[in-house]
C-alpha positions in Angstrom: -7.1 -14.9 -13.9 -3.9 -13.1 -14.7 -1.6 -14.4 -11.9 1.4 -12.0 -12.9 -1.0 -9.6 -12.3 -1.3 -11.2 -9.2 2.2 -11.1 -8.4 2.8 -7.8 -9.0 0.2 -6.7 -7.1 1.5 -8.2 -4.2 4.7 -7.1 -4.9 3.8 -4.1 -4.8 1.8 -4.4 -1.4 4.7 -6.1 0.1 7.1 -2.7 -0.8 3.9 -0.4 0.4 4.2 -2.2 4.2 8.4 -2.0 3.9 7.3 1.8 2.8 5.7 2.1 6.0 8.0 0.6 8.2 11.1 2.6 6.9 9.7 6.0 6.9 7.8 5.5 10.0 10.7 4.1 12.3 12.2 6.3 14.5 16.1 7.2 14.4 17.0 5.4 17.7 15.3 2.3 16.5 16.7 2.6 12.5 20.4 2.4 14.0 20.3 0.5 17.3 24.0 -0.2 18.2 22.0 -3.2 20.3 20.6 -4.4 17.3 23.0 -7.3 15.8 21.2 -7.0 12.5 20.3 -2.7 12.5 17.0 -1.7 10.8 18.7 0.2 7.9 20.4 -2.9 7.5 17.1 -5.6 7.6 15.6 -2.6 4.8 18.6 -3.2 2.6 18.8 -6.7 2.7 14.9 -6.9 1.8 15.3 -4.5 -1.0 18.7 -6.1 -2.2 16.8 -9.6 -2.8 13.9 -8.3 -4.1 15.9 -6.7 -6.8 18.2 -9.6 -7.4 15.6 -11.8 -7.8 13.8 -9.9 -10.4 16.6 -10.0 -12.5 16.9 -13.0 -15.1 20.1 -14.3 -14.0 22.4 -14.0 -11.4 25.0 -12.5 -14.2 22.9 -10.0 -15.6 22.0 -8.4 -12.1 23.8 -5.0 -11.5 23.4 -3.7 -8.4 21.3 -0.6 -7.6 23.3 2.8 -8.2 22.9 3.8 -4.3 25.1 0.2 -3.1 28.0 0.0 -0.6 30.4 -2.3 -0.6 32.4 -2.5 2.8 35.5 -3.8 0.8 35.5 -0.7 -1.2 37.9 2.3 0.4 36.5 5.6 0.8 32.8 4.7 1.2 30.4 5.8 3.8 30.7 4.5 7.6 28.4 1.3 7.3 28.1 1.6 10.8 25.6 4.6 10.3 23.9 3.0 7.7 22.0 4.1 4.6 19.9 6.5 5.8 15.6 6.3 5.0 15.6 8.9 2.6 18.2 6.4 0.7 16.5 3.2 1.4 12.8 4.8 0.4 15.0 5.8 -3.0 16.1 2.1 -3.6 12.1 1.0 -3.0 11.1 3.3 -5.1 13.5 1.6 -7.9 12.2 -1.8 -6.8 8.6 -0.8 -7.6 9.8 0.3 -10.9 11.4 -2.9 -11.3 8.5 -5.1 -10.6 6.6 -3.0 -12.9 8.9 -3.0 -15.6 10.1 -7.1 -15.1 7.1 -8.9 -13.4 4.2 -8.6 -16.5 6.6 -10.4 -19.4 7.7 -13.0 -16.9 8.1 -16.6 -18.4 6.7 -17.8 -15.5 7.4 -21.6 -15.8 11.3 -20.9 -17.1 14.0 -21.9 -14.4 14.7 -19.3 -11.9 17.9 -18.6 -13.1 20.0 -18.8 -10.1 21.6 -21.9 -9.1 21.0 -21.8 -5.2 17.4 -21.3 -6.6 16.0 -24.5 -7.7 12.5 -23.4 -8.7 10.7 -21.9 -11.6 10.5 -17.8 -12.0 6.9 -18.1 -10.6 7.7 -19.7 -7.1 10.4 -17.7 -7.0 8.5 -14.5 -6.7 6.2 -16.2 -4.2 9.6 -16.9 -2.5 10.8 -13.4 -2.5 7.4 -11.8 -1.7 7.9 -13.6 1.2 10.9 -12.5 2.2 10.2 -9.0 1.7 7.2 -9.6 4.2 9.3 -11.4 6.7 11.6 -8.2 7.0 8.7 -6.0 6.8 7.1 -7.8 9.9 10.7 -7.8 11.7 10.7 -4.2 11.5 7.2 -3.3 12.6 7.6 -5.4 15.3 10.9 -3.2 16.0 8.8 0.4 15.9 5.8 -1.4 17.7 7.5 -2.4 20.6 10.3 0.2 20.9 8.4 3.1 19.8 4.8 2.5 20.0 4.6 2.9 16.0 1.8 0.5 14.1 1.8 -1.4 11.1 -0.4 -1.4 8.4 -1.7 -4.1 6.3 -1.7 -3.5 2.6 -4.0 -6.5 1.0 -2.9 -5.2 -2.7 -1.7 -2.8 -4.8 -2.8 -1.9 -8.7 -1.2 1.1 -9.6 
């Protein structure tokens, strides 16, 4: 069995769901005011780490070309958020990402982040499963707010 293979594949699933979730959530739920954590915000975050933890090392990550950083002057209003069209951008760069990075993993080298102690091959279990948990969040978001379903994706060869 080829288990990056594996990984990537679900990878790649994981972004198809997030896919879903972003494009198909409505505006009043993708920037809820109520919301202490917004959905544009639970998208970036999930995209964010996913990148990060692609990366080698914690030095050699450079953030995606799209980021905001509040301490910056003259940046957008973060309180409106990155809009879908800009977060469905950044996934799309993920997905290049885990095709480009995930196939010549050394899967048994350290994970190469010291609040990370695991190997590079847990640690894409680890972040596979964080993508998922904010994936769930936000279906559950336009499910019960808006009446907008899920889907499952069980894998993804592309």
């Amino acid at each position: 069995m080829d288990y990056l293979e594996a990984i990537r594949s679900q990878y790649l699933a994981a972004l198809e769901m997030l896919k879903h979730a972003i494009s198909q959530c409505p505006p009043a739920v993708w920037n809820d005011p109520a919301d202490h954590n917004r959905s544009w915000y639970v998208a970036y975050h999930a995209l964010y780490f996913t990148h990060y933890y692609l990366q080698d090392t914690d030095d050699a990550f450079e953030v995606w070309q799209g980021h905001w950083d509040e301490r910056e002057p003259g940046l957008p209003d973060m309180n409106a958020g990155y809009t879908q069209a800009d977060l469905l951008d950044y996934l799309s760069f993920c997905q290049e990402v885990v095709n480009q990075k995930v196939p010549s993993l050394n899967a048994e080298a350290p994970a190469g982040f010291d609040r990370r102690q695991m190997n590079k091959f847990e640690l894409q279990i680890y972040s596979i499963r964080h993508i998922m948990q904010h994936a769930g969040e936000l279906m559950e978001r336009n499910g019960t707010r808006a009446g907008v379903e899920g889907i499952w994706v069980g894998m993804k060869h592309e």
